[in-house]
N, C-alpha and C positions, 0 to 999 in steps of 0.2 A: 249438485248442491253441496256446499261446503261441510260437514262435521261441526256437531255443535254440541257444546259442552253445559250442562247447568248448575251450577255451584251455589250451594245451598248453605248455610250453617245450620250446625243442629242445635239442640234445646241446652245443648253445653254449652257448645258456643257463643250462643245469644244471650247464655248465664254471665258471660264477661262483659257485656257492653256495657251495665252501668256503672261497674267496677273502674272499668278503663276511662270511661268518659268523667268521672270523678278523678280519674288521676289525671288526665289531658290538663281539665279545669286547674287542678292545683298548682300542673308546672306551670301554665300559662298564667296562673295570679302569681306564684312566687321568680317567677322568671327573673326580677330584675336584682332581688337579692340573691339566688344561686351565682348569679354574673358577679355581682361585689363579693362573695364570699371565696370564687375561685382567682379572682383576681388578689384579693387579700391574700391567699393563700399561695399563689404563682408569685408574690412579689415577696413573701417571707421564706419559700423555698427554691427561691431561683438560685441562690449559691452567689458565688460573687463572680464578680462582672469581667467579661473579656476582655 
C-alpha cells in the first residue's frame, strides 16, 4: 500500500480565504483596465524605437 499524505489547513490558514477570494474577484473585475494602463505605460517607457 502506497504512503499517504493528509494536508489539512489550519484555522490561519482558512483565516485567508476570504481575503484572497476578494482579491481574485478584484483583479478579475479590474483585469481589463490593469492591461490599458500597462500597455499605456510600455508605450510611454519603451524609449525610442530600433
Amino acid at each position: 500500500m502506497p504512503p499517504k499524505v493528509k494536508y489539512e489547513l489550519t484555522d490561519l490558514g482558512r483565516s485567508l480565504i476570504t481575503p484572497l477570494t476578494l482579491l481574485a474577484d478584484w483583479a478579475f473585475e479590474n483585469r481589463p483596465a490593469m492591461e490599458q494602463a500597462r500597455l499605456g505605460y510600455d508605450k510611454e517607457h519603451s524609449g525610442p524605437a530600433k
